[in-house]
PDB file of N, CA, C and O in Angstrom:
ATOM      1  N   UNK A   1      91.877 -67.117 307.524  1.00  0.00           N
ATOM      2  CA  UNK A   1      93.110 -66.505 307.980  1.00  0.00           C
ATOM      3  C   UNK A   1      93.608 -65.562 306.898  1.00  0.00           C
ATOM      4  O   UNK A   1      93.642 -65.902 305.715  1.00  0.00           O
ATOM      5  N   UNK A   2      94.016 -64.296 307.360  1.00  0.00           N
ATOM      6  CA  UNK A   2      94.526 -63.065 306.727  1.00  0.00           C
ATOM      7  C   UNK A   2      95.756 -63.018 307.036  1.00  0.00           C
ATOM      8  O   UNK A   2      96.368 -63.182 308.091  1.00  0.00           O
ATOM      9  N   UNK A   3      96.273 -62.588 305.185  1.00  0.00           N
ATOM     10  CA  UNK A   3      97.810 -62.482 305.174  1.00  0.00           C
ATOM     11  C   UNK A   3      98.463 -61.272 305.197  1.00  0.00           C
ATOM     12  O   UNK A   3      98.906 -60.978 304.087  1.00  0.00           O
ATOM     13  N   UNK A   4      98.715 -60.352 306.177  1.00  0.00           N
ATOM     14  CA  UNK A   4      99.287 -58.894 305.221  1.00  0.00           C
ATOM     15  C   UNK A   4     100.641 -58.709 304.448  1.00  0.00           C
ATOM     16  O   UNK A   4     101.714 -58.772 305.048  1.00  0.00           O
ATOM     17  N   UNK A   5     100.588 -58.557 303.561  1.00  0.00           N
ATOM     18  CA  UNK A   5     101.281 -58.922 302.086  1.00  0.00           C
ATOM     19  C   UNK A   5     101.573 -57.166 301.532  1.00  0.00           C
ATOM     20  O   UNK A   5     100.602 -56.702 300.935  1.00  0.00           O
ATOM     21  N   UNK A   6     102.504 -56.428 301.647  1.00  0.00           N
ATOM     22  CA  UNK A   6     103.010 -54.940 301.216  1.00  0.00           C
ATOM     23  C   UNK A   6     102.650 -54.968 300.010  1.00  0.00           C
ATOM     24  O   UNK A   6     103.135 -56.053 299.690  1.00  0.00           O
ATOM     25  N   UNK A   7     102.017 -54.470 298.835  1.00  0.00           N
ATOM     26  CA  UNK A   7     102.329 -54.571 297.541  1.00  0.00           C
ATOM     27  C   UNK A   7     102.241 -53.162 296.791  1.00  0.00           C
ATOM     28  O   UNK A   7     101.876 -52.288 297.577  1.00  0.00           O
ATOM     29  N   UNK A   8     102.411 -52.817 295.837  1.00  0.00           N
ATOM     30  CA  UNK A   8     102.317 -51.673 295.104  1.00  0.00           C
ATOM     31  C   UNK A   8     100.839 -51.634 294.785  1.00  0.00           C
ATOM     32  O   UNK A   8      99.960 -52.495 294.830  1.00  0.00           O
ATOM     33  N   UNK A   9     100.855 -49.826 294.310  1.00  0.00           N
ATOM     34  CA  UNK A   9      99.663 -49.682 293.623  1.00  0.00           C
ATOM     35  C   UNK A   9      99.337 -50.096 292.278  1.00  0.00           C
ATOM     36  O   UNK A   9      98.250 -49.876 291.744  1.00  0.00           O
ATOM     37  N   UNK A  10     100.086 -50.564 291.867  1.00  0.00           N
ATOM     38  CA  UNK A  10      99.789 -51.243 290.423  1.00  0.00           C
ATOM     39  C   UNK A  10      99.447 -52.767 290.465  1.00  0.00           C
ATOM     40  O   UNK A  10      98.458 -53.304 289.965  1.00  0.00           O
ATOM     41  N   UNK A  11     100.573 -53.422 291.237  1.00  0.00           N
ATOM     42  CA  UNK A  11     100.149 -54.695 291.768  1.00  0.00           C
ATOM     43  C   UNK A  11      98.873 -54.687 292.293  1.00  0.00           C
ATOM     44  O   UNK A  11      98.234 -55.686 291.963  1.00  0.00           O
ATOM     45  N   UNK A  12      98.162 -53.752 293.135  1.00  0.00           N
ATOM     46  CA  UNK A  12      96.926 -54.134 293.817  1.00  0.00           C
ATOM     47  C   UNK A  12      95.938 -54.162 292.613  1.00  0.00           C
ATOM     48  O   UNK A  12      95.199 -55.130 292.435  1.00  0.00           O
ATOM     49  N   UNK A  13      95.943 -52.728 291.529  1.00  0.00           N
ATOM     50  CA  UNK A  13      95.160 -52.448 290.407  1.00  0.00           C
ATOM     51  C   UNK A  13      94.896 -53.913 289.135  1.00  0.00           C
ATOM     52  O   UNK A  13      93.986 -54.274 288.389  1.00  0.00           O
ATOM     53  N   UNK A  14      96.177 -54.346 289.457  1.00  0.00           N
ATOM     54  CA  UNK A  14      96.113 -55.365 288.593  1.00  0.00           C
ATOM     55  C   UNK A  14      95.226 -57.247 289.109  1.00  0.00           C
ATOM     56  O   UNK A  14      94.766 -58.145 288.403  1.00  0.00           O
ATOM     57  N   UNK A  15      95.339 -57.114 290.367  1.00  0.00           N
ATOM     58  CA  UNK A  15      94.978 -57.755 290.756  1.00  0.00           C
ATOM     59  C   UNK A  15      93.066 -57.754 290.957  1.00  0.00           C
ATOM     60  O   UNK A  15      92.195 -58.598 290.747  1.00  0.00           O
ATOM     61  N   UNK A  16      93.069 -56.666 291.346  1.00  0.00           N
ATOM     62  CA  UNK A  16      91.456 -56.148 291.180  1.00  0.00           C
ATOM     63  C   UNK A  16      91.078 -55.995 289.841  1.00  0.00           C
ATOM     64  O   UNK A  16      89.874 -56.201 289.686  1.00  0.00           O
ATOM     65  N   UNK A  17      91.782 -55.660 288.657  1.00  0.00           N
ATOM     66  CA  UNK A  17      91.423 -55.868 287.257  1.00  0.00           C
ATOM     67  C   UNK A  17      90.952 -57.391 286.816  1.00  0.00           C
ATOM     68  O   UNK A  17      89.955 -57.664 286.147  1.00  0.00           O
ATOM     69  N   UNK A  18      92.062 -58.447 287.441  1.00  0.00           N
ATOM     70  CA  UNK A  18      91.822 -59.866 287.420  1.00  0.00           C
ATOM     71  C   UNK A  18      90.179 -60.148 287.892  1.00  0.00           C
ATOM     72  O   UNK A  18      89.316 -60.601 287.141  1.00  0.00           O
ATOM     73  N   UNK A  19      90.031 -59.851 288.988  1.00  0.00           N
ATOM     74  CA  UNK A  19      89.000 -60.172 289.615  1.00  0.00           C
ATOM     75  C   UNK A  19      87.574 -60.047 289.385  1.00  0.00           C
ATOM     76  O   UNK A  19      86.582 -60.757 289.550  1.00  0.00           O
ATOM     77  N   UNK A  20      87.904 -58.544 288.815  1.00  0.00           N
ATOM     78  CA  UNK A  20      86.585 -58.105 287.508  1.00  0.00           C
ATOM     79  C   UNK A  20      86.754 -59.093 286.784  1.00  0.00           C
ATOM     80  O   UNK A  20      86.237 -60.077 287.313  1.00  0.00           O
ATOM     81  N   UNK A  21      87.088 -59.254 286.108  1.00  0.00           N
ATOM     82  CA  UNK A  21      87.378 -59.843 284.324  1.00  0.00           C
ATOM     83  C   UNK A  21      86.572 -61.409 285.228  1.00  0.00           C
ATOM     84  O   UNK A  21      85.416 -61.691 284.912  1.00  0.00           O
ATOM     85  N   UNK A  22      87.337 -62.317 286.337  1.00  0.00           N
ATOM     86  CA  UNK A  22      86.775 -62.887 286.348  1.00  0.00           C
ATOM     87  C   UNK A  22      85.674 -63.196 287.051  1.00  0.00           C
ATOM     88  O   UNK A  22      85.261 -64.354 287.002  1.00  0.00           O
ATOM     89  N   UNK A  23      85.129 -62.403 287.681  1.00  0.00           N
ATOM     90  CA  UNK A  23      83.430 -62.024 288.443  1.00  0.00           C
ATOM     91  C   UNK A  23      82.343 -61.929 287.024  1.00  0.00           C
ATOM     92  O   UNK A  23      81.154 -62.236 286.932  1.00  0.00           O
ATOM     93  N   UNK A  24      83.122 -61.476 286.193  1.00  0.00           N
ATOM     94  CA  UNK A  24      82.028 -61.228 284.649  1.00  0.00           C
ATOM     95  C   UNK A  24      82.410 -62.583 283.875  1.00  0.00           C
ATOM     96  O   UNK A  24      81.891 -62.655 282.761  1.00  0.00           O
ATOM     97  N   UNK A  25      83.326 -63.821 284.298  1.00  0.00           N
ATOM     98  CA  UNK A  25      83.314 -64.786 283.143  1.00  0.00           C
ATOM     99  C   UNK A  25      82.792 -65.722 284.074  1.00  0.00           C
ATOM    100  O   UNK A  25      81.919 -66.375 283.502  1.00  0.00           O
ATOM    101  N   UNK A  26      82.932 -66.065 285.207  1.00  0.00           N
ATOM    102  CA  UNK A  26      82.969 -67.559 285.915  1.00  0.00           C
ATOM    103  C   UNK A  26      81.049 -67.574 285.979  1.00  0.00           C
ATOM    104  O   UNK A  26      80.285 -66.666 286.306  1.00  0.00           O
ATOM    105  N   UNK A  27      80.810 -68.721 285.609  1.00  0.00           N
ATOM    106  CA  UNK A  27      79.297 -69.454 285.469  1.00  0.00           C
ATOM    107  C   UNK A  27      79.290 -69.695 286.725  1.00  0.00           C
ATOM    108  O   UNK A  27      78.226 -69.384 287.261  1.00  0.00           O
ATOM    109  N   UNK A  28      80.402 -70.315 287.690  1.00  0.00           N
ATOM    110  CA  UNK A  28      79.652 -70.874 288.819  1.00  0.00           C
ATOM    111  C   UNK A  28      79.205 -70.353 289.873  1.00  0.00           C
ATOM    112  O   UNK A  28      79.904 -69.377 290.146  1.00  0.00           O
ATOM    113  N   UNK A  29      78.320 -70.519 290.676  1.00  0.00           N
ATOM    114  CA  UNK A  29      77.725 -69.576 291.431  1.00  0.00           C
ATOM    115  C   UNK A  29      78.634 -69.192 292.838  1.00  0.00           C
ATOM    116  O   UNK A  29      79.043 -68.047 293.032  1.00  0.00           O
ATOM    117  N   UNK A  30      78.858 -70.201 293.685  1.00  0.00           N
ATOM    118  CA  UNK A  30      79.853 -70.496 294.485  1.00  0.00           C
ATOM    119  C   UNK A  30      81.466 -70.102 294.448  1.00  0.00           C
ATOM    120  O   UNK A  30      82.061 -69.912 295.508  1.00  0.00           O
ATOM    121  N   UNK A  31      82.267 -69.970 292.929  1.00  0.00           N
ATOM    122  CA  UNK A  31      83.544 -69.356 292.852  1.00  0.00           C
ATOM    123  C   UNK A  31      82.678 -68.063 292.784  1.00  0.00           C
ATOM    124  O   UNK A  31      83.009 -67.333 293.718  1.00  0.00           O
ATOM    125  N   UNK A  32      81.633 -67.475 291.982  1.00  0.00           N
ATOM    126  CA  UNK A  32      81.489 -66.178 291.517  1.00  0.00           C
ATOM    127  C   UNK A  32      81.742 -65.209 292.801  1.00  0.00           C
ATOM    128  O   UNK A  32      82.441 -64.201 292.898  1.00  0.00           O
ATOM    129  N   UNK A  33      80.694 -66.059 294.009  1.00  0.00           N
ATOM    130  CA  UNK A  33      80.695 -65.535 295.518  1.00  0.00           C
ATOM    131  C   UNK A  33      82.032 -64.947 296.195  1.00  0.00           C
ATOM    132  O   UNK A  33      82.338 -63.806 296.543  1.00  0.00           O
ATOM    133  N   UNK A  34      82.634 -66.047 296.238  1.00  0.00           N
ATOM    134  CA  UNK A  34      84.207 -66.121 296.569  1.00  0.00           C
ATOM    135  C   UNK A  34      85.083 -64.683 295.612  1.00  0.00           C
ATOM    136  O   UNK A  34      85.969 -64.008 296.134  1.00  0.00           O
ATOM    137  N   UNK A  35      84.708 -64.525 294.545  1.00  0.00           N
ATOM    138  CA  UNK A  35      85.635 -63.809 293.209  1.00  0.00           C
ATOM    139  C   UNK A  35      84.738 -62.049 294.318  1.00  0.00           C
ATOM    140  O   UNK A  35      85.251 -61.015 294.747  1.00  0.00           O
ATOM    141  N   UNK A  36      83.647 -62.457 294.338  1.00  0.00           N
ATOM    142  CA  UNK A  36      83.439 -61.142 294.533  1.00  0.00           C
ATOM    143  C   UNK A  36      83.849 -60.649 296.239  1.00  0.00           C
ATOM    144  O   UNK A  36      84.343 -59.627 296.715  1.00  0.00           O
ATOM    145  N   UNK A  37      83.504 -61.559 296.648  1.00  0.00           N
ATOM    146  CA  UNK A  37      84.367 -61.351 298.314  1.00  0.00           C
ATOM    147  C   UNK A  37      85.589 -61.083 298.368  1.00  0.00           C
ATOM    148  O   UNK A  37      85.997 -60.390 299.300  1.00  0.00           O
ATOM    149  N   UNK A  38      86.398 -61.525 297.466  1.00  0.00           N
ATOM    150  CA  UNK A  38      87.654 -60.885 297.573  1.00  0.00           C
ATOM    151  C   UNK A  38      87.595 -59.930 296.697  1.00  0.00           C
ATOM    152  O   UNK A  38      88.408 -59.205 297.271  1.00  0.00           O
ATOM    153  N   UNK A  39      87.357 -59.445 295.950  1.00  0.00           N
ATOM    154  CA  UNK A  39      87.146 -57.989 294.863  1.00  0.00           C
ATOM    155  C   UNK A  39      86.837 -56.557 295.866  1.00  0.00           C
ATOM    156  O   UNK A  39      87.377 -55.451 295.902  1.00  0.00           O
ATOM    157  N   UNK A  40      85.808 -57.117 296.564  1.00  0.00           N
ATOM    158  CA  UNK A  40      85.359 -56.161 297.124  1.00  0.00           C
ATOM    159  C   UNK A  40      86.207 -55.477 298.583  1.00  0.00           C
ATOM    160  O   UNK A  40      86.027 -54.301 298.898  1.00  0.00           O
ATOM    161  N   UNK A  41      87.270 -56.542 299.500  1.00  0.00           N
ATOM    162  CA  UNK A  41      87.806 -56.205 300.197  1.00  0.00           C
ATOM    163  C   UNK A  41      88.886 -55.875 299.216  1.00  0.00           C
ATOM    164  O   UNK A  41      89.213 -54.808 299.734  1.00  0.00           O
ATOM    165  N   UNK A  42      89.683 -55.991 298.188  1.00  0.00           N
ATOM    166  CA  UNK A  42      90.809 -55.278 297.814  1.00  0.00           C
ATOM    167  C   UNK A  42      90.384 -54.002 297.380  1.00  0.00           C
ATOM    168  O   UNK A  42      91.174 -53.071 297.535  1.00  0.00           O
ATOM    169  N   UNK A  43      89.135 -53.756 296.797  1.00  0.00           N
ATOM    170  CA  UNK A  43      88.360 -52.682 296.140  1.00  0.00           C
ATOM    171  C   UNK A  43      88.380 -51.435 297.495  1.00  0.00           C
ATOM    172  O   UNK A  43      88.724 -50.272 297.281  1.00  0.00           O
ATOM    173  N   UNK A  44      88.014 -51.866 298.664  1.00  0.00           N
ATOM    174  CA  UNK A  44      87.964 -50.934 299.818  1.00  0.00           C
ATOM    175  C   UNK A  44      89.219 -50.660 300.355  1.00  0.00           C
ATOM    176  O   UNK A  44      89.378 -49.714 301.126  1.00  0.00           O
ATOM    177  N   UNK A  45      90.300 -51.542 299.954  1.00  0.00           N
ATOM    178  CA  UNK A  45      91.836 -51.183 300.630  1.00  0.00           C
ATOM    179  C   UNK A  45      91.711 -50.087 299.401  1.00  0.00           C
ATOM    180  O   UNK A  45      91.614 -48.907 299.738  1.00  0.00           O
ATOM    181  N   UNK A  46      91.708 -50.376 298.151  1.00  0.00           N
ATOM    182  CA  UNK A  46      92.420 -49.164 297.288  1.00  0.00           C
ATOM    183  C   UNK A  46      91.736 -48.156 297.388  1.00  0.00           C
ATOM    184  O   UNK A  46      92.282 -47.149 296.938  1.00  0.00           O
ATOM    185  N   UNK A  47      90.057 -47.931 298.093  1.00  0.00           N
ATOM    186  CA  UNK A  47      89.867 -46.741 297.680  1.00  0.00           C
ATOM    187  C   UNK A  47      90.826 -45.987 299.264  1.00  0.00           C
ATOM    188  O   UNK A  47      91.425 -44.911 299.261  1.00  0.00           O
ATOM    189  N   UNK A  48      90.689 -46.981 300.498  1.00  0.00           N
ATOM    190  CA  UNK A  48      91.632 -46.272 301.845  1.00  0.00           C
ATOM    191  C   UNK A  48      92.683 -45.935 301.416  1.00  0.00           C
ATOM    192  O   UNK A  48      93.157 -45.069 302.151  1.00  0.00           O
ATOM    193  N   UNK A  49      93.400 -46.199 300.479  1.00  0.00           N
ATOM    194  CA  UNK A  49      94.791 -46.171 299.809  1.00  0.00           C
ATOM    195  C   UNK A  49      94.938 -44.964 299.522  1.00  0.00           C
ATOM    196  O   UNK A  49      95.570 -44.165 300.213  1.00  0.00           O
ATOM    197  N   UNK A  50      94.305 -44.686 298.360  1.00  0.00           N
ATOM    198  CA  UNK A  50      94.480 -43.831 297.320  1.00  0.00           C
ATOM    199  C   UNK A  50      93.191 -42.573 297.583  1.00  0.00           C
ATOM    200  O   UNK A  50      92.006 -42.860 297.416  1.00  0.00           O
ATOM    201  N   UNK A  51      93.672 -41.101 298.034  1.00  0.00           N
ATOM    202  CA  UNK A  51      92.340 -40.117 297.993  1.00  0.00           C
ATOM    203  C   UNK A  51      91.499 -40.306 297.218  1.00  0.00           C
ATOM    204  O   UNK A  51      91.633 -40.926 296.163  1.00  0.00           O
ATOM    205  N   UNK A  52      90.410 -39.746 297.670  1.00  0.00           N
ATOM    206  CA  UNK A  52      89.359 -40.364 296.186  1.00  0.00           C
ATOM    207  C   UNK A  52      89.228 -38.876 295.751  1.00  0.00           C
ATOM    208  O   UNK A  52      89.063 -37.863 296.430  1.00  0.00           O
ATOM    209  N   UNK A  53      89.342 -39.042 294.517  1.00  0.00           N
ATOM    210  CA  UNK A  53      89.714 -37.916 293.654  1.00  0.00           C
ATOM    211  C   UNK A  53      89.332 -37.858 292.391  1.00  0.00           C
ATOM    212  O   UNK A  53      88.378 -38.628 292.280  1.00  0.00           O
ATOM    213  N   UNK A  54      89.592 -37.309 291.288  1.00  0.00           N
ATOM    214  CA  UNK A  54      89.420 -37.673 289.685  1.00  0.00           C
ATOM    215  C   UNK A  54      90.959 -38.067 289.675  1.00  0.00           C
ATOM    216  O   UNK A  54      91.276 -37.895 288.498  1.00  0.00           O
ATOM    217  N   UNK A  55      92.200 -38.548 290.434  1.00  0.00           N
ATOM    218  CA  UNK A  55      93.141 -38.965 290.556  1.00  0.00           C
ATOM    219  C   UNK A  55      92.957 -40.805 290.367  1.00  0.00           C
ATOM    220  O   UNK A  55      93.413 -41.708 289.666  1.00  0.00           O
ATOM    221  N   UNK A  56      92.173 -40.653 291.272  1.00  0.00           N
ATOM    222  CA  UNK A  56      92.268 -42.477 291.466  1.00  0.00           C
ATOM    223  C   UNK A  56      91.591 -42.739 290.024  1.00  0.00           C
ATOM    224  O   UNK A  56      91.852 -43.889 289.670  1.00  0.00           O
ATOM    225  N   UNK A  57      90.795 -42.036 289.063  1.00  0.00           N
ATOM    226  CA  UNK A  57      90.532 -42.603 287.940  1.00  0.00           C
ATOM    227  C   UNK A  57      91.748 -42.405 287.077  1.00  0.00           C
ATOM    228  O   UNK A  57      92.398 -43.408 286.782  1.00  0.00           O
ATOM    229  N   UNK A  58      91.996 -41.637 286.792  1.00  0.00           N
ATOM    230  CA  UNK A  58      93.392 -41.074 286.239  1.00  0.00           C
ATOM    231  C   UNK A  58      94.299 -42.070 286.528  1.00  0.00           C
ATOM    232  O   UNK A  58      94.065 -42.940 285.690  1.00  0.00           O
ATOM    233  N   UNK A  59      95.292 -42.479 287.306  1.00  0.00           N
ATOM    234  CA  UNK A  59      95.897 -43.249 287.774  1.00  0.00           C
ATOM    235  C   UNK A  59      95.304 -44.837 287.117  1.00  0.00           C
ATOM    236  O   UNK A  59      96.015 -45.477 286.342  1.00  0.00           O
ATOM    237  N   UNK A  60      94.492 -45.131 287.373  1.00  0.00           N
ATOM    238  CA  UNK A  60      93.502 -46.319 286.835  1.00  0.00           C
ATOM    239  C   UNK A  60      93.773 -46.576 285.479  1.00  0.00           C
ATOM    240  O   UNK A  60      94.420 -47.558 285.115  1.00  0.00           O
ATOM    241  N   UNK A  61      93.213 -45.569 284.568  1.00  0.00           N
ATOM    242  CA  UNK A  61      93.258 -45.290 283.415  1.00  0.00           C
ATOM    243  C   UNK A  61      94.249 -45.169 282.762  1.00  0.00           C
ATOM    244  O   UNK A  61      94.331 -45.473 281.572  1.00  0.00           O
ATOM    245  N   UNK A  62      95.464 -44.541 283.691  1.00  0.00           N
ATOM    246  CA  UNK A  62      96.647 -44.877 282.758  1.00  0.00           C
ATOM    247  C   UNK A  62      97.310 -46.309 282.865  1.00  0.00           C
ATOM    248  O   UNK A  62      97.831 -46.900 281.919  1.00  0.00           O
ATOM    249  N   UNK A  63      97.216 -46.753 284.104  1.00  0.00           N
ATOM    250  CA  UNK A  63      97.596 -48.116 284.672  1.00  0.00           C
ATOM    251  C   UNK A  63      96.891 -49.023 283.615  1.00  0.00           C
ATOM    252  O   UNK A  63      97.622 -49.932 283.222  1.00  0.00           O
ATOM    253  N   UNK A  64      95.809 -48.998 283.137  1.00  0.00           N
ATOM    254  CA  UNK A  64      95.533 -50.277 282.676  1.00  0.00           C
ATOM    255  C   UNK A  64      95.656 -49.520 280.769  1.00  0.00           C
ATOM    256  O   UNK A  64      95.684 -50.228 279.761  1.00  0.00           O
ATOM    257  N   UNK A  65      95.700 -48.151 280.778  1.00  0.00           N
ATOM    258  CA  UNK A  65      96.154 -48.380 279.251  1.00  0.00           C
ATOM    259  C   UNK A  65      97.373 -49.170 279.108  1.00  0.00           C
ATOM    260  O   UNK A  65      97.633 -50.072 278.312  1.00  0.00           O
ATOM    261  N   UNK A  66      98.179 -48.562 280.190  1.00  0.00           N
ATOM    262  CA  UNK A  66     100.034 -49.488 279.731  1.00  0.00           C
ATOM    263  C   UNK A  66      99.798 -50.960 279.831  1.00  0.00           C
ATOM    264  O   UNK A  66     100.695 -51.698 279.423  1.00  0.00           O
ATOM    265  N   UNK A  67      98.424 -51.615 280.447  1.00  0.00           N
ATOM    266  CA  UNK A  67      98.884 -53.278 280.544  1.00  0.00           C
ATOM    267  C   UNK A  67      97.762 -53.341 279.324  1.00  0.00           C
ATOM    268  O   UNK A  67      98.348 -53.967 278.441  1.00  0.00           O
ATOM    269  N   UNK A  68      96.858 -53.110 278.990  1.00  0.00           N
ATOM    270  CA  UNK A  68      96.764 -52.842 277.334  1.00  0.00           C
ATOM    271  C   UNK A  68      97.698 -53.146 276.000  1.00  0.00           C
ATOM    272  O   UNK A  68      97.941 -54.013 275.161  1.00  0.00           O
ATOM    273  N   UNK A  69      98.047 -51.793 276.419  1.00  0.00           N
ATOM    274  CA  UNK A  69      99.232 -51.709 275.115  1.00  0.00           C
ATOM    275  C   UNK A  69     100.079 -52.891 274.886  1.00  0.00           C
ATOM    276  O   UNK A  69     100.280 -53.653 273.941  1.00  0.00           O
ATOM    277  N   UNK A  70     100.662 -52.719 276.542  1.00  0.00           N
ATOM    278  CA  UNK A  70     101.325 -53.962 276.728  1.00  0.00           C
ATOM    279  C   UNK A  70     101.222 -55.509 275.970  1.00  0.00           C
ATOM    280  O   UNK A  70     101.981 -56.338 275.466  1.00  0.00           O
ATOM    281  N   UNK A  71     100.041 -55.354 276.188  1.00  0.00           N
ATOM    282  CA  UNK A  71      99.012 -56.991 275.768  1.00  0.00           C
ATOM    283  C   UNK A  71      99.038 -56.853 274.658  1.00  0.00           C
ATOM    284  O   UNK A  71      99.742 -57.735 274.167  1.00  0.00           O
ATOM    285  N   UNK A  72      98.542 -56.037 273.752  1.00  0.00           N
ATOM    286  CA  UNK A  72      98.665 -55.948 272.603  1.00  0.00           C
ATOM    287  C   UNK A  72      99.668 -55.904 271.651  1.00  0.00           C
ATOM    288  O   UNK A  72      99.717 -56.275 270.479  1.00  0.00           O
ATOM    289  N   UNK A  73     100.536 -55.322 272.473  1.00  0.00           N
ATOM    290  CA  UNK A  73     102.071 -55.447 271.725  1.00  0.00           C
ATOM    291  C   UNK A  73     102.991 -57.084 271.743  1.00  0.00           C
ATOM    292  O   UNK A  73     103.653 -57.604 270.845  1.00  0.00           O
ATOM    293  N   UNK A  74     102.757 -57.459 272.836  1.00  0.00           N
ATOM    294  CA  UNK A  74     103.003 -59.092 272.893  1.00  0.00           C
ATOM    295  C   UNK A  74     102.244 -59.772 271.774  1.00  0.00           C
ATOM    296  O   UNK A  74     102.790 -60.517 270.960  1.00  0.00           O
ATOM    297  N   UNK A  75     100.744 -59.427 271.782  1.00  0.00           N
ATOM    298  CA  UNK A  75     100.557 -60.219 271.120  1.00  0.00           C
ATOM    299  C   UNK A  75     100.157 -60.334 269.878  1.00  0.00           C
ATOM    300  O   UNK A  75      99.498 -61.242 269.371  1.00  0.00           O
ATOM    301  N   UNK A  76     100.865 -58.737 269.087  1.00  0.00           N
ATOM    302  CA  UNK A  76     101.059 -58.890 267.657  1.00  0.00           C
ATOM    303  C   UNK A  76     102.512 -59.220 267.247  1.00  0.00           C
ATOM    304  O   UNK A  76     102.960 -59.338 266.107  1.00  0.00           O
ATOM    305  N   UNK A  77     103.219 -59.358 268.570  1.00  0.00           N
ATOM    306  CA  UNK A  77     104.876 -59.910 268.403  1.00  0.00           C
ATOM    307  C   UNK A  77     104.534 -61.216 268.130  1.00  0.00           C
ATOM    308  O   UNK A  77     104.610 -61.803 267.051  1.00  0.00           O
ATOM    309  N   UNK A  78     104.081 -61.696 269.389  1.00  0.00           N
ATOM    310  CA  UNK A  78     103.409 -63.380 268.457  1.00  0.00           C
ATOM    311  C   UNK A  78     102.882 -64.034 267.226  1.00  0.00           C
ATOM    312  O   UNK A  78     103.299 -64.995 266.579  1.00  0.00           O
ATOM    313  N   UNK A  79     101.973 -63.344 267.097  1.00  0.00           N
ATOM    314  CA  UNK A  79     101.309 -63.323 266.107  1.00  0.00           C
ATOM    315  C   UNK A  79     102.226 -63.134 264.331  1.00  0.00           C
ATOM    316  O   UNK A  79     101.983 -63.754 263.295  1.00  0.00           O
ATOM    317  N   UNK A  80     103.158 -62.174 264.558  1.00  0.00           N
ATOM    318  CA  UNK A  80     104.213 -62.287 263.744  1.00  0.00           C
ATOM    319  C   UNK A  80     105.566 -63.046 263.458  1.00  0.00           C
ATOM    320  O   UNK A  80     106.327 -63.037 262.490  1.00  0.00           O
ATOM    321  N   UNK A  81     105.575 -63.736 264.723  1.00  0.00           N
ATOM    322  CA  UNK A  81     106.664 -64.895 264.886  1.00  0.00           C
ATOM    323  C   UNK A  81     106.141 -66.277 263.866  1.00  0.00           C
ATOM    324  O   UNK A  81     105.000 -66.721 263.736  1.00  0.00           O
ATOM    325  N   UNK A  82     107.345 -66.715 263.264  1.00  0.00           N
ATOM    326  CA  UNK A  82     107.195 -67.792 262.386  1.00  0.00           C
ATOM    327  C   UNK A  82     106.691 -69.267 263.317  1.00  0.00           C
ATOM    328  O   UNK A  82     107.413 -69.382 264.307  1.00  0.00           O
ATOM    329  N   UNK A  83     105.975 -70.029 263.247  1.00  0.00           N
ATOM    330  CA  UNK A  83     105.884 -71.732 264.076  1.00  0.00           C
ATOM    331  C   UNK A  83     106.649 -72.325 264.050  1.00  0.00           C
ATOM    332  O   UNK A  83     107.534 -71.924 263.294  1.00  0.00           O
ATOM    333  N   UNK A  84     106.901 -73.483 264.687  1.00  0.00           N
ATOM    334  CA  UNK A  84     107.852 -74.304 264.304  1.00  0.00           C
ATOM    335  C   UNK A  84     108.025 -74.495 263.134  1.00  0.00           C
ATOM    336  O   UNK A  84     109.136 -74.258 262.659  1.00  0.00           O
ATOM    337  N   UNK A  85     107.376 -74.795 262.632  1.00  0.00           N
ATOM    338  CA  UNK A  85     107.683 -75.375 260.738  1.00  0.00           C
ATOM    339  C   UNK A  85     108.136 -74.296 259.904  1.00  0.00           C
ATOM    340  O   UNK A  85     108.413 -74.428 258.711  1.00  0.00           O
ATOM    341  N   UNK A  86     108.213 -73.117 260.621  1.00  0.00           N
ATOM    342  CA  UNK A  86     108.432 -71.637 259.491  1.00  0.00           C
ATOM    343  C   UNK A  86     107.750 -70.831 259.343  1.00  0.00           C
ATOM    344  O   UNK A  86     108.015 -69.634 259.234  1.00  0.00           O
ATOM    345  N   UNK A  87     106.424 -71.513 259.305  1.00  0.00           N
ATOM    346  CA  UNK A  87     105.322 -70.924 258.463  1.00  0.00           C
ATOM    347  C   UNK A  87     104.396 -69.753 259.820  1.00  0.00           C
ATOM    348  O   UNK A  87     104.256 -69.904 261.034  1.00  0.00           O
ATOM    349  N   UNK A  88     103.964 -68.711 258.931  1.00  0.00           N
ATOM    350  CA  UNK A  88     103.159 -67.838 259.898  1.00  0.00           C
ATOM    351  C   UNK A  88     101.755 -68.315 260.429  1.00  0.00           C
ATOM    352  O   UNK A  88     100.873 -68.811 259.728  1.00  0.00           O
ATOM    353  N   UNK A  89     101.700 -68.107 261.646  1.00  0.00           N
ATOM    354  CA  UNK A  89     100.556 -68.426 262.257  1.00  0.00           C
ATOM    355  C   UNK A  89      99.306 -68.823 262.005  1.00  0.00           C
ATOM    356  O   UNK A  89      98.520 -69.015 262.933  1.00  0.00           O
TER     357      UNK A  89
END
């Protein structure tokens, strides 16, 4: 059963980013199946979505530099935060 669910183009990008990342980590054969069955139908909504263009890379590319940066900036904020006891990480 299919849900139709409105979401943004970033929300969808991010969600298909997930799906890579985990189609290339999961060992098991059976989730891998599943990871890629759904990859591949969100993969065909975004390209119906979005013209296919040197846009949809563009768009891509900037989308996942900002959740990048993003990531990275969290997690040298962490990384610089004192532990409980005071002391640095």
């Amino acid at each position: 059963m299919s849900i139709l669910v409105p979401i943004s183009h970033g929300e969808l990008l991010d969600k298909i980013t997930i799906l890579r990342i985990k189609a290339k980590r999961i060992d098991d054969r059976e989730k891998v199946v599943n990871v890629i069955r759904e990859l591949s139908l969100l993969e065909a909504i975004w390209r119906r979505s979005v013209q296919p263009s040197t846009e949809l890379s563009t768009e891509e590319r900037e989308y996942l530099s900002t959740m990048t940066n993003r990531c990275c900036r969290s997690m040298r904020s962490a990384s610089s935060r004192p532990t409980a006891r005071g002391q640095p990480p």
